[in-house]
N, C-alpha and C positions, 0 to 999 in steps of 0.2 A: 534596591538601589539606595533607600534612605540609608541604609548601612554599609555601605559602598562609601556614599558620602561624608561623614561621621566617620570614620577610617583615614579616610583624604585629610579632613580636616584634622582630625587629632596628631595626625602624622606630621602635617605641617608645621605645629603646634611644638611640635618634642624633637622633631627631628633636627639633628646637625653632623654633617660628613667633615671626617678630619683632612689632614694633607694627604700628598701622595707620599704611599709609604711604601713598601718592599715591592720591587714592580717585576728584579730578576731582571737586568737587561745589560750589558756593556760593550763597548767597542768604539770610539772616536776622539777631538782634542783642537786653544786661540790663546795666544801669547796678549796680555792685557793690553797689549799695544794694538794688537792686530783686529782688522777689518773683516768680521766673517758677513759683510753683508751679500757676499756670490754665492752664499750658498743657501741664504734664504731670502724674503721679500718680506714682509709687511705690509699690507694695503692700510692705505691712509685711513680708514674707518674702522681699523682694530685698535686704532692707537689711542692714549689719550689724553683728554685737553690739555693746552701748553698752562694754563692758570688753573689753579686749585677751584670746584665749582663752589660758588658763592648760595648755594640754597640746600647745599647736605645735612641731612637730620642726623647727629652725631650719637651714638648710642653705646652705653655700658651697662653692666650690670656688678650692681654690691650689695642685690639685696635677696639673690639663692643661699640657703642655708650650709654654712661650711660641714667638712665631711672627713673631716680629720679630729685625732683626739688632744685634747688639752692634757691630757694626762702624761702625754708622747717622753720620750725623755733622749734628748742628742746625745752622739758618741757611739765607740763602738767600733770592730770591722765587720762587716757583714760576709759568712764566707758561702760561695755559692759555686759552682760549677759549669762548666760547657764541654760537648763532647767531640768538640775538634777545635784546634787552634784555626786563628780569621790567617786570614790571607796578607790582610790586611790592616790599615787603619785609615784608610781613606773611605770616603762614605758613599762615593760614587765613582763609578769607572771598572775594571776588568779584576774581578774576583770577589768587586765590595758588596756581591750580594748573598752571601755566606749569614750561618746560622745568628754571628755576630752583630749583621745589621742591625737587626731588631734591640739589640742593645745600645750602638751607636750612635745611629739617629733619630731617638727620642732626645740624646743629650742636649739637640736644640729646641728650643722653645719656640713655639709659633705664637703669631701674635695676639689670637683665639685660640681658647681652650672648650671644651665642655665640659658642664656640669655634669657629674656619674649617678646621679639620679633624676634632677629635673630637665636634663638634656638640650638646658637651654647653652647659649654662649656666654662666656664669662672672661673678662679680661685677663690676661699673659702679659706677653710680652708688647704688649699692646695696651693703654688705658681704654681706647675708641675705637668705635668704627663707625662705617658710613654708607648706605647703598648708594651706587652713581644712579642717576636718570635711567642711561641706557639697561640697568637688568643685568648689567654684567660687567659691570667694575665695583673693585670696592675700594675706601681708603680707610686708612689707619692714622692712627697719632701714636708712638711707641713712646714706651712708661720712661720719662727722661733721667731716671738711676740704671737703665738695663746698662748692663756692663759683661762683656765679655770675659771670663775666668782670667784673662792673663792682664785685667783692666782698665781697655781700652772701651770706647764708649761705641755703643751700638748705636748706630745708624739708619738713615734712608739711604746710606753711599754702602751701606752692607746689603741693603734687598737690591739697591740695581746691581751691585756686580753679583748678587748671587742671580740675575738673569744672564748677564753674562757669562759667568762662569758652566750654566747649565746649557746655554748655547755650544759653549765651544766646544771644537773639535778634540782638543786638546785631552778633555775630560775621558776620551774614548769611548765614551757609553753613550750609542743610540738612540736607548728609549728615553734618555732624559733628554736629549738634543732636540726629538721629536717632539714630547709633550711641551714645553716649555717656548717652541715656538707655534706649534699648531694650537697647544690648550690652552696656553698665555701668551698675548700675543701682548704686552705691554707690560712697562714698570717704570714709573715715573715718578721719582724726588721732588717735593714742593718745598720743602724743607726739609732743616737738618734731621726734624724728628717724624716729617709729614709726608706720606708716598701713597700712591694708586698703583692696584695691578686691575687688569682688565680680563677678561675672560673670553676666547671662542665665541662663546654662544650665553645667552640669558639662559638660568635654571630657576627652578622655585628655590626662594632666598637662601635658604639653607642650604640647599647643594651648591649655590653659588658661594656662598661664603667659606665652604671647604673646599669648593676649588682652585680659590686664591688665599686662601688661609696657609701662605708658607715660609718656611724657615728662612732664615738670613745666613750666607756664607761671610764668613772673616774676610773682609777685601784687604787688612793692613796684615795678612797672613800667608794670606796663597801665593803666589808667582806663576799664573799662566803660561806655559810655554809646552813645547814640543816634547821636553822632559818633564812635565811635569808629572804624569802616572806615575814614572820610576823616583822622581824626585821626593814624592810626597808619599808612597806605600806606608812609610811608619813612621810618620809625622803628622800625630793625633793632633788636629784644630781645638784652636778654644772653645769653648762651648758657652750658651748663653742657659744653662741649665743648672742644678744643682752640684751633677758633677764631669768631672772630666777626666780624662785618660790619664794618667798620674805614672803607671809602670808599665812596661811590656816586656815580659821575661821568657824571648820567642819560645813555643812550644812548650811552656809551662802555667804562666797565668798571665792574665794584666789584671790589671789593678786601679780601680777609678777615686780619686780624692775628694768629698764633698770642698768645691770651690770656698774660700775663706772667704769672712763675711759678703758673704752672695749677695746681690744686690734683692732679691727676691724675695728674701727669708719673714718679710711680714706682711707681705702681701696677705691681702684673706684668703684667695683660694689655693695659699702654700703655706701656710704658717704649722708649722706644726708635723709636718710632713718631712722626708728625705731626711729621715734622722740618723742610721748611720755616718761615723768621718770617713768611714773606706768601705769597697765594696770589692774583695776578691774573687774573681773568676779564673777557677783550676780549671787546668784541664785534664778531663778524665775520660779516657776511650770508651770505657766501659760504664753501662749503664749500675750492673751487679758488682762492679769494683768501688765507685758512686755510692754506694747504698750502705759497703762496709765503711765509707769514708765518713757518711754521714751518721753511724752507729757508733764508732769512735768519735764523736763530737767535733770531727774535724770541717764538717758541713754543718750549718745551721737549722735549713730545712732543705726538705727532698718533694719531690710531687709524687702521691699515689693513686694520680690516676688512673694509671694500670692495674686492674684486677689481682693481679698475681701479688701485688706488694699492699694494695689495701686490705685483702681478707687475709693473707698470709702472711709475707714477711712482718707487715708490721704488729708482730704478735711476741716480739721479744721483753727481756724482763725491762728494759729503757720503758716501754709502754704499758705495760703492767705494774711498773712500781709509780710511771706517773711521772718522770723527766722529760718523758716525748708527749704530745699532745697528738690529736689526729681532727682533721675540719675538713668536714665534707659540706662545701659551698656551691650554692648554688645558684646562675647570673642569668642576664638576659643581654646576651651580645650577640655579633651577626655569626654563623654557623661556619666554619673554618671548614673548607671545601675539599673534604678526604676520598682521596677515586684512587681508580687503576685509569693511567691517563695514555690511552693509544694511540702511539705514533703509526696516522695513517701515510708516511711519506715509505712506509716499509711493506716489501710485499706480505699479501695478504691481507693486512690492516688496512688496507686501501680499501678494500671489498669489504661493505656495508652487513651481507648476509654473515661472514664470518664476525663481525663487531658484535651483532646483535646476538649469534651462536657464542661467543665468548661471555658475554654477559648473562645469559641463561646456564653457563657453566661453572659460574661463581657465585660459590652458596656463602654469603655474605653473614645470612641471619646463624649459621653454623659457628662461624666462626664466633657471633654475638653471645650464643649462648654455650658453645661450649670454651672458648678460652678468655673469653672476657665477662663470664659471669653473670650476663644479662646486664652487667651493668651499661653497655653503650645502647643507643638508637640506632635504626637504619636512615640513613641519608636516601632518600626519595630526590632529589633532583641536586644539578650540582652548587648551583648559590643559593641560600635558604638564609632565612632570619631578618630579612629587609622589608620587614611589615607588609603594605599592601603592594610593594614589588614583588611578593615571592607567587609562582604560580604551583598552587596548590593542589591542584588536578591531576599533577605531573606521580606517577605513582612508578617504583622501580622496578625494574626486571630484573624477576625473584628468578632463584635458582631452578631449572626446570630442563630435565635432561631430554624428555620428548620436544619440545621447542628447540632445544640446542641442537639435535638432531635435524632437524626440518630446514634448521637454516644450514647448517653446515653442508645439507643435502643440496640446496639451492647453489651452493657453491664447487661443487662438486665433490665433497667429502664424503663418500659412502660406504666406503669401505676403512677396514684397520687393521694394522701391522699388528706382527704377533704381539708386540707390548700394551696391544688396546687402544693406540693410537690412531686416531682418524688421517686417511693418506688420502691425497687424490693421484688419477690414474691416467695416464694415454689414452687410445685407444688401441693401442698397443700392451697395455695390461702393466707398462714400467709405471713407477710411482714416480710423480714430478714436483709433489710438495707435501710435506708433512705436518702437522698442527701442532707446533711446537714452538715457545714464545719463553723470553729472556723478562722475568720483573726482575727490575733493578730498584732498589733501595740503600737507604743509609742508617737505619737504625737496630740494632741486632736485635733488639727487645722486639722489636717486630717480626721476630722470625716464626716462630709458631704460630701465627695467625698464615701467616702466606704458607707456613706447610699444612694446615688443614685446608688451605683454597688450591692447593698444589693436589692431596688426595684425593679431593671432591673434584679437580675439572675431570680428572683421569676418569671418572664415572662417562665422560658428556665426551671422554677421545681426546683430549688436551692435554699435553705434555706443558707447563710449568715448571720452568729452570730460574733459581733464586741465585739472584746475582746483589751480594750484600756487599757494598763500599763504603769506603767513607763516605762520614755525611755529608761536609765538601767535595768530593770527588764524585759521588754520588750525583749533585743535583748540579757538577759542572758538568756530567756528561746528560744531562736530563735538557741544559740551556743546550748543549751542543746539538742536542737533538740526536745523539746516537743510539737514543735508548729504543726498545721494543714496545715496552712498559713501564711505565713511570709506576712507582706506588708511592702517592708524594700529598702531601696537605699544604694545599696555599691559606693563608692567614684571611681573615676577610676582616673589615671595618668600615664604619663607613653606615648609610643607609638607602645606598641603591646601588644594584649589584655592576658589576665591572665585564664586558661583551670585548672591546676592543683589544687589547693587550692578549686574553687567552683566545680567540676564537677570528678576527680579523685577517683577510689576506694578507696583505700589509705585511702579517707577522710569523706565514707560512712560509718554509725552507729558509726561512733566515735565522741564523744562529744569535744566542745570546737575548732571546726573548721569551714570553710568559708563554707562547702557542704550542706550549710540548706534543701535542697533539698535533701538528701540524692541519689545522683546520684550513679550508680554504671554498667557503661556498658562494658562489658567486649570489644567488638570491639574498645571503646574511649581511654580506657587505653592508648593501646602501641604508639597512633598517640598523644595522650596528651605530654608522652615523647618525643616521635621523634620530636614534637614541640619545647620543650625544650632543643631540644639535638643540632636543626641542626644550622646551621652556614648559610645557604644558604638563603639570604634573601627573592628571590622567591619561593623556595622550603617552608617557613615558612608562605609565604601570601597564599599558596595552603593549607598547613595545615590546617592555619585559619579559610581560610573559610570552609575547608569540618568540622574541628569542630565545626563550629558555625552552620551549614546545622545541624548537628548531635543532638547542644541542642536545637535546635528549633523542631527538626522532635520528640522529646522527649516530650516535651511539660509539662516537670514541673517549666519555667519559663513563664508567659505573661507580658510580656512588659507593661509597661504604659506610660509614658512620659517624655520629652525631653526639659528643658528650656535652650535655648541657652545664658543666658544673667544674668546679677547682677540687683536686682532694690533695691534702698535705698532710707531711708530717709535720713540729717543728718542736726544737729544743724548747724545753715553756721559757726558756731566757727569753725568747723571741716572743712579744709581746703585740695584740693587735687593740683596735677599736673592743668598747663593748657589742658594738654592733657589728665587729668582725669587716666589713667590707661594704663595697657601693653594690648599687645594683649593677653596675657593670664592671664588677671588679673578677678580670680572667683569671687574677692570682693573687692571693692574699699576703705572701712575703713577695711582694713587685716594687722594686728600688726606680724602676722608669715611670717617665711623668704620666705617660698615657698607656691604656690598654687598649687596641682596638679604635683606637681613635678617642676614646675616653678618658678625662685627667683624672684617673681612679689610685694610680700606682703613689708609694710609699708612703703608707698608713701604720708600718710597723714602726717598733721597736725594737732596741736592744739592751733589756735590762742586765747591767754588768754584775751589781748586787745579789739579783737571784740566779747568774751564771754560778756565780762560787758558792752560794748556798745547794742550790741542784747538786753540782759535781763534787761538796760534801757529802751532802745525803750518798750518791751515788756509792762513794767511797766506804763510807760506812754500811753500805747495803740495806737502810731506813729507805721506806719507800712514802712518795707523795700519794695522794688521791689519783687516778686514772683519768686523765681528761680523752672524752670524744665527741666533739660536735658537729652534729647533720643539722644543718639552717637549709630551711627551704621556704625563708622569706622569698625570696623572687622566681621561685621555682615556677613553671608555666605546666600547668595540667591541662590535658584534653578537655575542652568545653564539650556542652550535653552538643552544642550544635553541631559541633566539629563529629564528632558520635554521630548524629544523626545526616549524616552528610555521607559518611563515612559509608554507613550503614545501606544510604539510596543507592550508590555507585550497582 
């Protein structure tokens, strides 16, 4: 229990959750004029005080050690890639939850950041803050240069209409209509530079402070109204960030400008950072097309996460003479939630015996060691990495063709079609359902992993049909909810895990939400809330874990794998820290402010000098020394106790 305790307490100590970030949801829309108070309430005790409270302990911090280099050197375009053009450029509403988001909207700045190694809070766009009395309002004082790229001045009249703006119907997205008056139920201007947002419910401070730690919408930009979806699709907002949308060359790249003299640019916990002036993103279908793009120097760096490209491809003479570099890093961020996600609204999937028959018929650890070179983990439960939230008891169901058998028997699959497929039967002897299931995905590079889990269920009677889409088209029909199977990785950040949005009724048969799995269990409901509700930091890791016991005992997520680390190529023009990156840096060429919730992102460089030095030598066929670095500064090893824990079960 003393170490129970001691867990709590250091957690409290380190921990900070960012904003809400990629939630996956749209559909709704309030003309700035208009009155949407019919369609919600506010109780007078969510709201708050009409005067700024006169006893707030006002708090900053300028004295975390910076985490950028002095060495850093501005300029440059940085060229980088994505594998389907956005929809969009709007950052919420119907389509803006594409691969691009994650690019998007970091562009704004929240008024709180964290620190990427001390975890503590650190001023933004924001000098101050403030905890209210009640446990769950906070205020801000915002840095009076913050300047919006197109340079008008940031506001307390930019946080309330970004309440507004996230109420209205206009905006046609749901989940943000939803959170913003059920999770914020307040936002109040004291001044030009001074506002409070209020919160639901009190959390332990740190959760509270990321829960109202959020961005500002441009109020002297948008025009609320009934067009405004169609109005604003490719009319990229100023940005309160380093940089902003600059080109959009539909179906070929956009293109971001670092904002001229930014308001930003010496701040301590930015100086030195966001050093490219441009940041090009191609668009390229193909991941293998990508790879030549970025071996012709016309990409700067590439990610080799992937097995196939860190032991193999990247074995060319670029690497050998020493113009390519290879860093294999290693972080400590919350564990990005990689499953096969079963839509139980579809026959069959409905029935528990065949969930738990389907998860015993995918050999996960196969696919680990034979196409991904041992280099991944197996994911044991579906949200993992949130310190003493995670429930560690929780162990996966390994591939076992006698237990897939047994359930599948429970449901009546006992017999198989000449192809080995398991059938169920009348009693009449006609077959009335076959075990035959649609994974739909978006990334081709993923295909040989799903064709060894495709030959392996066939062992267990399960037909696997690989339905490869675009990666937009992909996860639009994954929100549609038309899919069978999801093979899909949600993002995680943050430091306590997220029950409402994937697993709540609420968000069962409704379209355009995180619940792909179409969960719906009456017992999960009111403990999902009371999750949400409580303040109690231990009463919250009880929760946790009985609801994570809950989706697992459910069995319409199986887990797959866990890569704890960044591996990259990069041209050596492309220059980082000595210390290569933070403890929470998910990517070492990262041009966005945060990773994960972490202000970790743009630590590089782009040295233009040893560009044309390099691509001499190149020319000449003189080769550099071979650069390859494995850091496993922050690497996390099985402790002897975790072993001997392990070892009791």
């Amino acid at each position: 229990m003393k170490r129970v305790n001691l867990l709590i307490r250091s957690f409290i100590v380190v921990s900070l959750v960012w904003s809400v970030t990629a939630h996956a949801e749209s559909d709704t829309d309030v003309d700035s004029d208009t009155d949407d108070s019919d369609w919600f309430e506010i109780a007078p005790e969510d709201l708050l005080p009409e005067e700024l409270p006169e006893n707030l302990h006002w708090e900053t911090n300028n004295e975390d050690p910076e985490f950028a280099s002095p060495d850093a050197i501005r300029g440059g375009t940085f060229h980088t890639w994505m594998i389907s053009f956005p929809k969009t450029m709007r950052p919420v509403g119907p389509n803006s939850n594409g691969y691009f988001a994650g690019t998007l909207r970091p562009l704004q700045f929240t008024p709180v950041a964290i620190h990427p190694n001390t975890r503590k809070p650190i001023p933004m766009l924001a000098t101050h803050w403030a905890l209210g009395d009640d446990g769950r309002s906070f205020y801000f004082r915002i840095h009076p240069d913050a300047r919006w790229s197109d340079g008008e001045r940031v506001t307390a009249d930019d946080f309330v209409f970004m309440l507004q703006f996230m109420r209205s119907k206009n905006i046609n997205d749901p989940w943000y209509n939803n959170y913003y008056t059920e999770r914020v139920t307040d936002l109040k201007k004291y001044d030009e530079l001074t506002f409070g947002v209020r919160g639901a419910d009190a959390k332990p401070y740190i959760e509270m402070l990321d829960s109202v730690n959020l961005r500002p919408y441009p109020e002297h930009f948008h025009e609320l109204s009934d067009a405004w979806v169609k109005d604003f699709n490719w009319k990229p907002e100023p940005t309160t960030g380093p940089y902003h949308v600059d080109v959009v060359e539909n179906g070929k790249y956009v293109e971001l400008a670092r904002t001229e003299n930014w308001w930003a640019n010496e701040l301590r916990y930015v100086r030195n950072r966001f050093n490219p002036e441009r940041v090009r993103y191609t668009m390229i279908r193909d991941m293998n097309t990508a790879w030549l793009h970025f071996l012709g120097g016309e990409l700067d760096t590439f990610g080799l996460t992937i097995p196939e490209f860190w032991h193999d491809k990247a074995d060319t003479d670029d690497f050998k003479k020493g113009y390519v570099a290879k860093y294999w890093y290693y972080h400590r961020l919350p564990v990005p939630a990689a499953a096969l996600y079963l839509n139980t609204a579809m026959p069959l999937l409905d029935d528990k015996n065949i969930r738990y028959g389907l998860a015993h018929s995918i050999n996960i650890q196969r696919v680990i060691d034979k196409v991904l070179r041992g280099d991944y983990e197996r994911l044991p439960t579906f949200q993992l990495g949130f310190g003493p939230y995670d429930n560690t008891s929780i162990k996966p169901r390994e591939f076992d063709l006698n237990k897939a058998k047994e359930y599948f028997a429970k449901a009546g699959f006992v017999s198989r079609d000449r192809n080995g497929i398991r059938v169920k039967k009348n009693d009449a002897g006609k077959v009335i359902a076959r075990l035959s299931f649609t994974i739909t995905y978006g990334r081709p590079i993923h295909t040989d992993r799903l064709v060894v889990l495709k030959e392996e269920a066939k062992k267990a009677g399960v037909e696997l049909k690989l339905e490869l889409l675009d990666a937009t088209a992909s996860f639009s029909k994954m929100l549609e909810k038309k899919h069978q199977i999801a093979w899909l990785t949600w993002s995680s950040s943050g430091f306590s895990p997220r029950y409402w949005e994937h697993f709540h009724s609420a968000n069962a048969n409704v379209t355009q939400n995180n619940n792909v799995t179409n969960t719906s269990i009456p017992e999960m409901d009111p403990l999902i809330l009371k999750f949400r509700a409580s303040t109690n930091l231990e009463e919250r890791i009880g929760l946790a874990h009985k609801l994570e016991q809950m989706v697992h005992d459910h069995g319409a997520v199986i887990p797959t794998y866990q890569v704890p680390y960044t591996r990259e190529a990069m041209w050596r023009w492309i220059e980082l820290p000595d210390w290569l990156g933070t403890e929470t840096s998910g990517s070492l060429a990262n041009t966005q402010a945060t990773s994960q919730g972490y202000s970790s992102g743009g630590l590089f460089w782009i040295n233009e000098d040893k560009k044309k030095e390099i691509l001499a030598l190149k020319n000449k066929g003189e080769a550099m020394e071979p650069l390859t670095i494995i850091d496993e500064t922050y690497r996390i090893f099985p402790s002897e106790d975790a072993d001997e824990a392990k070892e009791g079960e």
